[in-house]
C-alpha positions in Angstrom: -34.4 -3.6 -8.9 -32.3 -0.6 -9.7 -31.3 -0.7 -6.3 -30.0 -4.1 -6.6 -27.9 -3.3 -9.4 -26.6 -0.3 -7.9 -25.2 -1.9 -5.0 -23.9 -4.9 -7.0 -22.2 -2.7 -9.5 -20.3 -0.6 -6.6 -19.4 -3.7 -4.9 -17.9 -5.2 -8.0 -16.5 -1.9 -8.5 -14.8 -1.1 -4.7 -13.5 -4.6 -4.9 -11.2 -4.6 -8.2 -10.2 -0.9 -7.4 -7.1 -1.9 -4.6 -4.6 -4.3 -4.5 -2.1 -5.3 -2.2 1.3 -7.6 -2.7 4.0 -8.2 0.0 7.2 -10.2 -0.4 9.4 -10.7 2.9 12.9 -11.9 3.7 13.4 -13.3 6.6 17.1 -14.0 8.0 18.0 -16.7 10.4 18.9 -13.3 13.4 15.5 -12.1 12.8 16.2 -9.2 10.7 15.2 -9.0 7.0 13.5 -6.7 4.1 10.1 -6.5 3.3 8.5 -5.0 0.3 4.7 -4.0 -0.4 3.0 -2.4 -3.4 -0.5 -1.0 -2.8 -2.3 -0.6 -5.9 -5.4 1.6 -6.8 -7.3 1.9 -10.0 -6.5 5.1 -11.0 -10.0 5.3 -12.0 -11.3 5.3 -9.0 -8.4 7.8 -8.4 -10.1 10.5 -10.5 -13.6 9.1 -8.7 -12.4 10.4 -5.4 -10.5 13.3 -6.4 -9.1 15.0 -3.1 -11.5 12.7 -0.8 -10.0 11.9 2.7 -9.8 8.1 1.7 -7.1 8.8 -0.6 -5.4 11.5 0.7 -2.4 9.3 2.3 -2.1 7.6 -0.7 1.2 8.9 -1.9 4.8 7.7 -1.9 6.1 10.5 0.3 3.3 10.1 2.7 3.7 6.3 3.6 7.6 6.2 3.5 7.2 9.3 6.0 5.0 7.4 8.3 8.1 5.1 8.7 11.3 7.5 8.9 11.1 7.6 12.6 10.5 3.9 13.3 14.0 2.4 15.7 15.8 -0.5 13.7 13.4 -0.1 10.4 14.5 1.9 7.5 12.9 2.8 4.1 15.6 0.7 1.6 13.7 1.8 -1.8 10.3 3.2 -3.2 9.0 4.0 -6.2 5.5 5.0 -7.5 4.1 3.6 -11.1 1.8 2.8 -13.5 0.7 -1.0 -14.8 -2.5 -2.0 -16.0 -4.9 1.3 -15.0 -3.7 0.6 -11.7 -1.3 3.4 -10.0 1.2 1.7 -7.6 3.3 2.8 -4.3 6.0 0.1 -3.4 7.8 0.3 -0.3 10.9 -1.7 0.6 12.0 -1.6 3.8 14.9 -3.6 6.0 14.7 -4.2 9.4 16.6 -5.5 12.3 14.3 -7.2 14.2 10.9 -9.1 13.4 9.4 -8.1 16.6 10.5 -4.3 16.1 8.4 -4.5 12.8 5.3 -6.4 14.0 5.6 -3.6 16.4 5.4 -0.6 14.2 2.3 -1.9 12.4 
């Protein structure tokens, strides 16, 4: 029975700790801006202290894993805090749909 509850609490638990959102604008040539947030309960942040599951989860990190990406730039970022939850938002424009879908 402990059991049980264990793995029904940690479920319950992993499943509210991340969020995602995306937004996109698309033009009519193709090219557009997208921007996504990626939200983790900074509670499980200070869980996981310097685990490797975490360890790209920083502003600097993700826009970097972008710089280098033909017809896609980073437009805006910004890191914050709403509701326990620490956010990374990422705007990016780009010329071509097919050079995004690409990239991922």
């Amino acid at each position: 029975m402990k059991r049980l509850f264990a793995i029904t609490f940690l479920s319950i638990l992993l499943v509210s700790c991340i969020q995602y959102h995306e937004k996109m604008k698309l033009n009519s040539d193709g090219s557009g801006e997208i921007t996504f947030a990626i939200g983790v309960s900074e509670s499980f942040l200070n869980l996981g202290g310097s685990g490797n599951e975490l360890q790209n989860f920083d502003e600097d990190k993700i826009k970097g894993s972008f710089s280098n990406k033909e017809g896609i730039r980073v437009a805006n970022s910004r890191t914050y805090t709403q509701d326990g939850n620490r956010w990374v938002e990422i705007k990016l424009g780009f010329e071509s749909l097919h050079l995004l879908i690409i990239t991922q």
